[in-house]
RODO-2510 file (C-alpha; in nm, 4 decimals, decimal comma):
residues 368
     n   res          X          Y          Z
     1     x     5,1462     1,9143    -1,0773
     2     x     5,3893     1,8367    -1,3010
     3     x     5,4203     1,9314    -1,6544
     4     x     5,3232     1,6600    -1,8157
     5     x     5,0043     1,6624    -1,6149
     6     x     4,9942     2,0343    -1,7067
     7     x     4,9776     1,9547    -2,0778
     8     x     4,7731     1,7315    -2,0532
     9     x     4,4802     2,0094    -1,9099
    10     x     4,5771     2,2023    -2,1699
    11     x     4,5046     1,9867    -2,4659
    12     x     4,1798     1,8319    -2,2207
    13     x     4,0004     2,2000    -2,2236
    14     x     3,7762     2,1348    -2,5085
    15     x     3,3987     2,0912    -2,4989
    16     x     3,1861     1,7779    -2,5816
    17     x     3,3256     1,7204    -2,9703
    18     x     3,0549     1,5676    -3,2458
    19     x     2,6638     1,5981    -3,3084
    20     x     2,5810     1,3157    -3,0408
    21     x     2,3085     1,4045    -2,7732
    22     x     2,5567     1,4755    -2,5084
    23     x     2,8277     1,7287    -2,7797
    24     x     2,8555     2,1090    -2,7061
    25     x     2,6895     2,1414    -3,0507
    26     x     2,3725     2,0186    -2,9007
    27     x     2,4061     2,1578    -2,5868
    28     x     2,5151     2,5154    -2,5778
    29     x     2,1901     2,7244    -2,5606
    30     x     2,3131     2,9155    -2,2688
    31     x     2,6176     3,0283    -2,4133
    32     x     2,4362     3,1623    -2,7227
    33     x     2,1735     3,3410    -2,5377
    34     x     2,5006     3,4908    -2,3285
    35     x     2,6035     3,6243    -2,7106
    36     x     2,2415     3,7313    -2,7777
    37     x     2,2106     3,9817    -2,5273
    38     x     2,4939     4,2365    -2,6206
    39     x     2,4169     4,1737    -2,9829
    40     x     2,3121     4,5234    -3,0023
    41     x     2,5884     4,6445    -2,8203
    42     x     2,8232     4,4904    -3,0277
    43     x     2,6566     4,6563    -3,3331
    44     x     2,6179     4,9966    -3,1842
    45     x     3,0102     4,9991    -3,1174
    46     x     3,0982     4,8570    -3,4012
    47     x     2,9032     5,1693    -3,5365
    48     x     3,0331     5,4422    -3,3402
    49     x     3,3879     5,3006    -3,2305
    50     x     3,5051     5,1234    -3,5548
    51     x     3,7272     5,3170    -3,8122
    52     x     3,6393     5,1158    -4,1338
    53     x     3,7478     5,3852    -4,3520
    54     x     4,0804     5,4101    -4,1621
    55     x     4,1303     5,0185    -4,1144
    56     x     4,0698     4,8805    -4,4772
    57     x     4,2688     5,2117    -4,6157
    58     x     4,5945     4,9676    -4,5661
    59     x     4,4398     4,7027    -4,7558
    60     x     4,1624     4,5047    -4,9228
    61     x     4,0984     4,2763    -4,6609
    62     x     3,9652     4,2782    -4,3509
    63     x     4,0609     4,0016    -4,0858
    64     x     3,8410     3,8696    -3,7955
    65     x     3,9775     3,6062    -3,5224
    66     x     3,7374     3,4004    -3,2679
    67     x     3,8756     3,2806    -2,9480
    68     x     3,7661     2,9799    -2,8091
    69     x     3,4887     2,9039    -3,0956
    70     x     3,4407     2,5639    -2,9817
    71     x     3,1466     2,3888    -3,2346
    72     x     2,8140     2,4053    -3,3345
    73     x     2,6330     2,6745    -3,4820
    74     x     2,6949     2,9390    -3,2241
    75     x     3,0221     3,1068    -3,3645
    76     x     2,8868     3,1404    -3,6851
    77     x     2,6149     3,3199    -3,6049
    78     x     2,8333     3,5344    -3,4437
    79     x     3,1002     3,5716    -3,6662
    80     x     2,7823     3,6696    -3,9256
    81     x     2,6534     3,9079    -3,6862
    82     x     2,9712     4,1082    -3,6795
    83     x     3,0526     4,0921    -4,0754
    84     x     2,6753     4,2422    -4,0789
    85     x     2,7172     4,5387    -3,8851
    86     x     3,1305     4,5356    -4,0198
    87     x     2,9767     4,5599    -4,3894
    88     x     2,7056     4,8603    -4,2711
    89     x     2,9456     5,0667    -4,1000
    90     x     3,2038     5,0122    -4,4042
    91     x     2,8920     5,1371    -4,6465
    92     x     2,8401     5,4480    -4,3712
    93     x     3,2081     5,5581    -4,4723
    94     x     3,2910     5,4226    -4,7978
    95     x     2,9390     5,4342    -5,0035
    96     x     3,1408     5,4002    -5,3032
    97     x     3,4222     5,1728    -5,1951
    98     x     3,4243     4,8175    -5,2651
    99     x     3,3237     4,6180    -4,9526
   100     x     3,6626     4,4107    -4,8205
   101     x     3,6817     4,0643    -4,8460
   102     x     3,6803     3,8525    -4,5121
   103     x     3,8889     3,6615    -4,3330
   104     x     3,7598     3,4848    -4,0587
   105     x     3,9898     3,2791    -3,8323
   106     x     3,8378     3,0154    -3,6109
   107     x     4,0746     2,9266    -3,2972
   108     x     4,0322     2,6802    -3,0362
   109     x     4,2536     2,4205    -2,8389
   110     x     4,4233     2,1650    -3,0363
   111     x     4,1867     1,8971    -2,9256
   112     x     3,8521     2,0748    -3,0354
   113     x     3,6427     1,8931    -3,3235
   114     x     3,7438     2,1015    -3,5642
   115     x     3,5987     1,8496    -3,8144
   116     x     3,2755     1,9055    -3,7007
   117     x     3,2760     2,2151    -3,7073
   118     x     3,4023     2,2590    -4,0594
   119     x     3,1441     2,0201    -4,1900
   120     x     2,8737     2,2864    -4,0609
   121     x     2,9858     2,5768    -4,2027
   122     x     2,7272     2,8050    -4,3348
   123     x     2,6852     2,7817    -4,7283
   124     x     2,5931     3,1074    -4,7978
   125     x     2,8648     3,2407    -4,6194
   126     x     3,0430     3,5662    -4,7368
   127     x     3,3934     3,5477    -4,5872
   128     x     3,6811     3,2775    -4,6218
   129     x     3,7412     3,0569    -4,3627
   130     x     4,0592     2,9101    -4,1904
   131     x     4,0660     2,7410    -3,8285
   132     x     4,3869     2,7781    -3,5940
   133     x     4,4723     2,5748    -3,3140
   134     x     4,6277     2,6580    -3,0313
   135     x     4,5870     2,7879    -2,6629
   136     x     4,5129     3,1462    -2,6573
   137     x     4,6709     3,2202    -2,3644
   138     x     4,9689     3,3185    -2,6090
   139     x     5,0617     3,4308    -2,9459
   140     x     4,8615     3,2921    -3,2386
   141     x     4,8913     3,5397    -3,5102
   142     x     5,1455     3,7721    -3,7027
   143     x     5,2154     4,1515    -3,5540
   144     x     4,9326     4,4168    -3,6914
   145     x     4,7142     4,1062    -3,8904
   146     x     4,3973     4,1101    -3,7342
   147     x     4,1066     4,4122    -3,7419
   148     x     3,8532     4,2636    -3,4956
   149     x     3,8827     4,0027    -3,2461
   150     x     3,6048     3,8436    -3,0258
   151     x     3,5764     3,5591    -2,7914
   152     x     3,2708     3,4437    -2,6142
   153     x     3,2571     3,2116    -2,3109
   154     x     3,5671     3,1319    -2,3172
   155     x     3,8266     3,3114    -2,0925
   156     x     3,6610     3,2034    -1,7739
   157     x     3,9081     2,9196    -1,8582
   158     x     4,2439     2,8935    -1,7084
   159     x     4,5268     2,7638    -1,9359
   160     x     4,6125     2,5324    -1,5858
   161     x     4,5196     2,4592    -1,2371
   162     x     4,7046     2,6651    -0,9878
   163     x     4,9583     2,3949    -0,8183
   164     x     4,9023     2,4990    -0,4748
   165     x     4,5732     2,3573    -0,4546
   166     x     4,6783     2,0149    -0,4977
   167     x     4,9517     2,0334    -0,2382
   168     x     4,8290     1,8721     0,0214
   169     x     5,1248     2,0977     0,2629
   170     x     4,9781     2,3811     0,1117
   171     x     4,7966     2,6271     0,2964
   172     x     4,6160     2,6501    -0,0134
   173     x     4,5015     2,2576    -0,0722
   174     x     4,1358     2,2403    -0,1862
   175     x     4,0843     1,9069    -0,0209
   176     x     3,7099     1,7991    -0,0492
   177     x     3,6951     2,0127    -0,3319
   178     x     3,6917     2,1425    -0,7356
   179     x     3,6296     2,4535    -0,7756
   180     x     3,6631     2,7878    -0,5284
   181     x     3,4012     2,7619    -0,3747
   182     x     3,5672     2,7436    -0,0579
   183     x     3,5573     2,9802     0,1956
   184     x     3,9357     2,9862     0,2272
   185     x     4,1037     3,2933     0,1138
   186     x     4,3405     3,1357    -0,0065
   187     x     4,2033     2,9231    -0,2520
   188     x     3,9994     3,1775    -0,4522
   189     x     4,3786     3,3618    -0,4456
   190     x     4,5314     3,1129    -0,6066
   191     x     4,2398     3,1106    -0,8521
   192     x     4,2702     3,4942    -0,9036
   193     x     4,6177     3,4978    -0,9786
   194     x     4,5950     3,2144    -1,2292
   195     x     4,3380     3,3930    -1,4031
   196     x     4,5202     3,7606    -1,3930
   197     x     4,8654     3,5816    -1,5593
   198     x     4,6281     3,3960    -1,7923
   199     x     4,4399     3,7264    -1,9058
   200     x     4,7760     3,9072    -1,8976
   201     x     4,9045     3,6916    -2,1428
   202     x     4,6323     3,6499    -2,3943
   203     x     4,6200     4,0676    -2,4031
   204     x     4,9598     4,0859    -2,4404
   205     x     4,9296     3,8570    -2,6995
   206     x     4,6038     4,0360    -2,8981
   207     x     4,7559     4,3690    -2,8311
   208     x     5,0603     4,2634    -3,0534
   209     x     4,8328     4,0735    -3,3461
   210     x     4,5475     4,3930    -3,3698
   211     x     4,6255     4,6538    -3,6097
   212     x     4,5926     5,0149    -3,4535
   213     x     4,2072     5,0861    -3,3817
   214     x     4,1393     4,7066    -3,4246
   215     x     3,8556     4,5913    -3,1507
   216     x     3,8314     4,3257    -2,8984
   217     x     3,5172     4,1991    -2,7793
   218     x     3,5064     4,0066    -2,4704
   219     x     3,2052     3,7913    -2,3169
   220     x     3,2710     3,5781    -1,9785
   221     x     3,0611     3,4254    -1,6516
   222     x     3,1627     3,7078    -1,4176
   223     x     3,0951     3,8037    -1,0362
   224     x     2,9279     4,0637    -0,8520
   225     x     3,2675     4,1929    -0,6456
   226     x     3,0285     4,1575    -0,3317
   227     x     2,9425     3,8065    -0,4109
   228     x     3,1608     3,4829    -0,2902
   229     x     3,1683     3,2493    -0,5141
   230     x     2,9599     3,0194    -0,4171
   231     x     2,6669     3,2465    -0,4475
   232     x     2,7433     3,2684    -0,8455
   233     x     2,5349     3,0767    -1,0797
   234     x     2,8203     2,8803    -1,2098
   235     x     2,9451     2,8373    -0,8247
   236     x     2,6074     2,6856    -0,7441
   237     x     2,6448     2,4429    -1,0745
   238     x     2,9803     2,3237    -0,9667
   239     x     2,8677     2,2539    -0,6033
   240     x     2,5926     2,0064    -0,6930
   241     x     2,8241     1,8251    -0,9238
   242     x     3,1237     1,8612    -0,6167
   243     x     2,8591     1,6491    -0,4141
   244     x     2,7988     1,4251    -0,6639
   245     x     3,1490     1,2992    -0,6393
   246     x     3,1779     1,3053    -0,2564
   247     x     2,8526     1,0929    -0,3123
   248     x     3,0243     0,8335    -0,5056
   249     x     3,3401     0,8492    -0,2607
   250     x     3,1166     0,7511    -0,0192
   251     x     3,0013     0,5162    -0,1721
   252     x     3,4021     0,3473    -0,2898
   253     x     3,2970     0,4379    -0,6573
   254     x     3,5880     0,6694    -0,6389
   255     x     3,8915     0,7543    -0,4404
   256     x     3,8920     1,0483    -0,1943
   257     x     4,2436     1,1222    -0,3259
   258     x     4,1172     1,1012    -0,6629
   259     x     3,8634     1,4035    -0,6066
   260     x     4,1322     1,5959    -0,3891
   261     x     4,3625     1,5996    -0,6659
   262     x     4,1119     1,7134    -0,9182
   263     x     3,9975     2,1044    -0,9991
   264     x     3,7877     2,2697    -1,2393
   265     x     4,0405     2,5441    -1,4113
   266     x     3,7411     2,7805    -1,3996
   267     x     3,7093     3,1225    -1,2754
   268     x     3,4402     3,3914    -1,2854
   269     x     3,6519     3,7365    -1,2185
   270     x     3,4580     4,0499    -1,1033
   271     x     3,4553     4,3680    -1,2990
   272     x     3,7231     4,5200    -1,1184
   273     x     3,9675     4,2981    -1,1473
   274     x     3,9367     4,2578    -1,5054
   275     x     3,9643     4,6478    -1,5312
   276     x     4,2781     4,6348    -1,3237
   277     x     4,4649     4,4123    -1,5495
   278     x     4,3094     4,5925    -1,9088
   279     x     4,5162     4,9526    -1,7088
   280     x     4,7927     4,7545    -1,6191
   281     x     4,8499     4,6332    -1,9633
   282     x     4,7847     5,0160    -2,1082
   283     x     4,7642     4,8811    -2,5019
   284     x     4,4032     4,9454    -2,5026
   285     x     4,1081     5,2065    -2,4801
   286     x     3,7745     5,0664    -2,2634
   287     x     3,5146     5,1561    -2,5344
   288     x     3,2891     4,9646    -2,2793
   289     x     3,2652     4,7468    -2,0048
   290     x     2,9992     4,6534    -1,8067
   291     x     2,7917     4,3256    -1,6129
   292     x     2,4998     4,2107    -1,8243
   293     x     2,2411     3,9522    -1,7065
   294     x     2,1249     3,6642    -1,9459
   295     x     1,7573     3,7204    -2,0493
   296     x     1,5382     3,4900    -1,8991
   297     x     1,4218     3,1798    -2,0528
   298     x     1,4686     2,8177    -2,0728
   299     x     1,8297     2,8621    -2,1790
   300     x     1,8652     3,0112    -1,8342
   301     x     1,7601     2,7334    -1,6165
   302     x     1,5857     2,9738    -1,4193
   303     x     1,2741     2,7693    -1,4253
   304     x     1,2243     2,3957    -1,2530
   305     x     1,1158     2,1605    -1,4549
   306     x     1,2027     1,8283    -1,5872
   307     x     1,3167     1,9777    -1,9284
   308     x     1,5407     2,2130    -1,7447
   309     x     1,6895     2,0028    -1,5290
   310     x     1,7787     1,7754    -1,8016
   311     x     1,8928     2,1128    -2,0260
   312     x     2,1594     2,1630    -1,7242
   313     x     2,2114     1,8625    -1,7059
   314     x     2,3305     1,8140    -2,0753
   315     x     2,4725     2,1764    -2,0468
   316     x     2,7089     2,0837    -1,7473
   317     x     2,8111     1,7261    -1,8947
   318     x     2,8374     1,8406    -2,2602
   319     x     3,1309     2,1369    -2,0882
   320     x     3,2875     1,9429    -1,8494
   321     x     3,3008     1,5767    -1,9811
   322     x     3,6095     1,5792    -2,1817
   323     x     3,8193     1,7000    -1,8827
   324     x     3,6699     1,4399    -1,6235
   325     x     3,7241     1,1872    -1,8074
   326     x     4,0401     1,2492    -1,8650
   327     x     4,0786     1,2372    -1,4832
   328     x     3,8622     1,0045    -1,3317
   329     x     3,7781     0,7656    -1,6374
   330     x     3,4795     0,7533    -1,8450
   331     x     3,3062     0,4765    -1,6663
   332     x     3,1749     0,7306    -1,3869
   333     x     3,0156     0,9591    -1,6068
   334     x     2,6931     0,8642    -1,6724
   335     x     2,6611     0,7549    -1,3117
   336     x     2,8117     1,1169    -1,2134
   337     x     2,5802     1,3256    -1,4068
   338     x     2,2763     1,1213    -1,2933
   339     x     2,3247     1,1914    -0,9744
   340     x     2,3937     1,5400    -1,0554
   341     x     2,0141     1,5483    -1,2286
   342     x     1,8779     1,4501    -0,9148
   343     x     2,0172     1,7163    -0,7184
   344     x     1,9123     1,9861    -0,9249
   345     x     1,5536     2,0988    -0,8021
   346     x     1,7380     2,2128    -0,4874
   347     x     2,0039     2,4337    -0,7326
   348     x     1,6392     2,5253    -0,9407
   349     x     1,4884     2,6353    -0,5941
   350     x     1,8292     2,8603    -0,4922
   351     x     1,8153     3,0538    -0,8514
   352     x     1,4365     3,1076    -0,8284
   353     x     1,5248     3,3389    -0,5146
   354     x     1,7335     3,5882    -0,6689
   355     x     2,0951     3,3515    -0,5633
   356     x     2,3407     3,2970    -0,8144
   357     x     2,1426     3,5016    -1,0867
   358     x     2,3212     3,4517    -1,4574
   359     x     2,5799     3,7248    -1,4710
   360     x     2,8256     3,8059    -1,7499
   361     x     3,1129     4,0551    -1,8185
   362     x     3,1131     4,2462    -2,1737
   363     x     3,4306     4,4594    -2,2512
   364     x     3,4882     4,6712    -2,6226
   365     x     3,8446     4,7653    -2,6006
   366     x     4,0115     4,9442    -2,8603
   367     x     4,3762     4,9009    -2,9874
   368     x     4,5920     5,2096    -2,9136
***
């Protein structure tokens, strides 16, 4: 790949932009349900774990980042969420301190609609408001500026493709297919090793903009370390849509060479190998870390019906659009992700029993 081709992933790793019936805004359900659940966590260890008294005695205000906010309404109920339990745990210390004001920093890639999601900011909102693009896999902020920083859904993304999968004299060449999935070693390797410089470089990077006792919160699709990938919820997703496009090769819609030179840059890690890399990098304290399943419900897609399908559906396409365009052209894609529909009671069928159950990772580390 070359890297031209590499920057254009990076800017092409935004969601569905807009209010329109197919834009991330509409259709991202499953991502706040994946926030939902460790609410309460969040809460309790922003309770227990979180020096207010000690953070805000440097200064009047208090500064929270979100990585990878994408739009719609989900980050802000988020970001309110943590000011909530920030403001309580400030009152626990300081019952006669004036609460800090708050600065809340929205972050996303360069090409995210950050129009739309400034025109849907809440009214009543207590803190001020700035938006910073930019890749997180790197350096965003000024050394010892931020207090708390959280991203949700978000670092399952890799800043690139590994190259090796599109070489076709590569041991290592996905041929046939766009994600890892595979049952070559090799692949999910190259995968792995994407992701660990990826997550080594965004805590490298959050390590130097937290203040001392300053919190990260991290969400992500994650993997049983016993389960291949293809036996992950998100695995299962991608297949169905992989043989939608060997449907439509078939077929001389589209090139085989087209689909061989085209991955997801997706990757569920297991819990091990993110607490590998969070030692290695030794700037922070694991306050918690643990795999959490989404509740069930119709945000799941645990249930077959023609609503859920159609949910996934507008789930997958609203995700994933943006970046196959880019690749393959937007003429395929409603053709692409009706096929993809059609093929979804047998995906419905696999989840309903027990396969690829809805798994995430949720880490609390503290700054050193």
């Amino acid at each position: 790949m070359s890297s031209k081709e590499e920057i254009v992933l990076q800017g092409s790793l935004s969601m569905k932009g807009g209010d329109g019936i197919y834009s991330y805004a509409k259709n991202s359900s499953f991502q706040r349900k994946s926030a939902d659940v460790v609410r309460e966590k969040i809460d309790e260890a922003i309770a227990e774990k979180l020096d207010m008294k000690s953070l805000c005695s440097r200064g009047s205000r208090f500064h929270i980042a979100d990585f990878g906010c994408s739009t719609g309404p989900n980050t802000f109920i988020a970001m309110q969420n943590i000011l909530e339990s920030i403001e309580r745990k400030y009152q626990s210390q300081c019952p006669t301190g004036q609460i800090p004001e708050f600065q809340v920093f929205f972050n996303d890639q360069v090409s995210n609609d950050f129009n739309t999601l400034f025109t849907t900011l809440p009214l009543d909102r207590k803190y001020f408001v700035a938006g910073v693009p930019g890749p997180f896999h790197g350096r965003l902020f000024p050394a010892s500026s931020l207090h708390f920083a959280y991203s949700s859904t978000a670092l399952h993304w890799l800043s690139k493709v590994p190259e090796v999968l599109l070489d076709k004299n590569s041991p290592s060449f996905n041929k046939g297919r766009i994600y890892c999935t595979s049952t070559l070693d090799k692949v999910v390797d190259a995968y792995s090793s994407q992701f660990a410089k990826d997550i080594k470089i965004f805590l490298e990077a959050r390590a130097k903009e937290l203040v001392a006792g300053g919190m990260l919160v991290m969400i992500m699709p994650a993997k049983r370390n016993e389960n291949p990938h293809c036996q992950t919820g998100m695995g299962m997703c991608i297949e169905y849509l992989e043989s939608s496009f060997l449907d439509m090769v078939n077929e001389g819609i589209i090139s085989e060479a087209k689909v061989d030179s085209f991955n997801l840059p997706l990757y569920e890690a297991s819990l091990e190998e993110m607490m590998e890399l969070i030692q290695r990098n030794g700037s922070f304290n694991i306050e918690k870390m643990e795999l959490t399943t989404v509740a069930k419900g119709e945000s799941t897609f645990e249930n077959y019906s023609p609503y859920t399908v159609q949910m996934l559906k507008m789930h997958m396409r609203a995700g994933l659009e943006e970046i196959i365009s880019k690749h393959f052209g937007t003429e395929i894609i409603d053709d692409l992700f009706d096929r993809y529909a059609i093929k979804l009671e047998n995906l419905f069928h696999r989840l309903q029993s027990g396969k690829g159950k809805g798994t995430q990772m949720f880490v609390i580390l503290k700054r050193k």
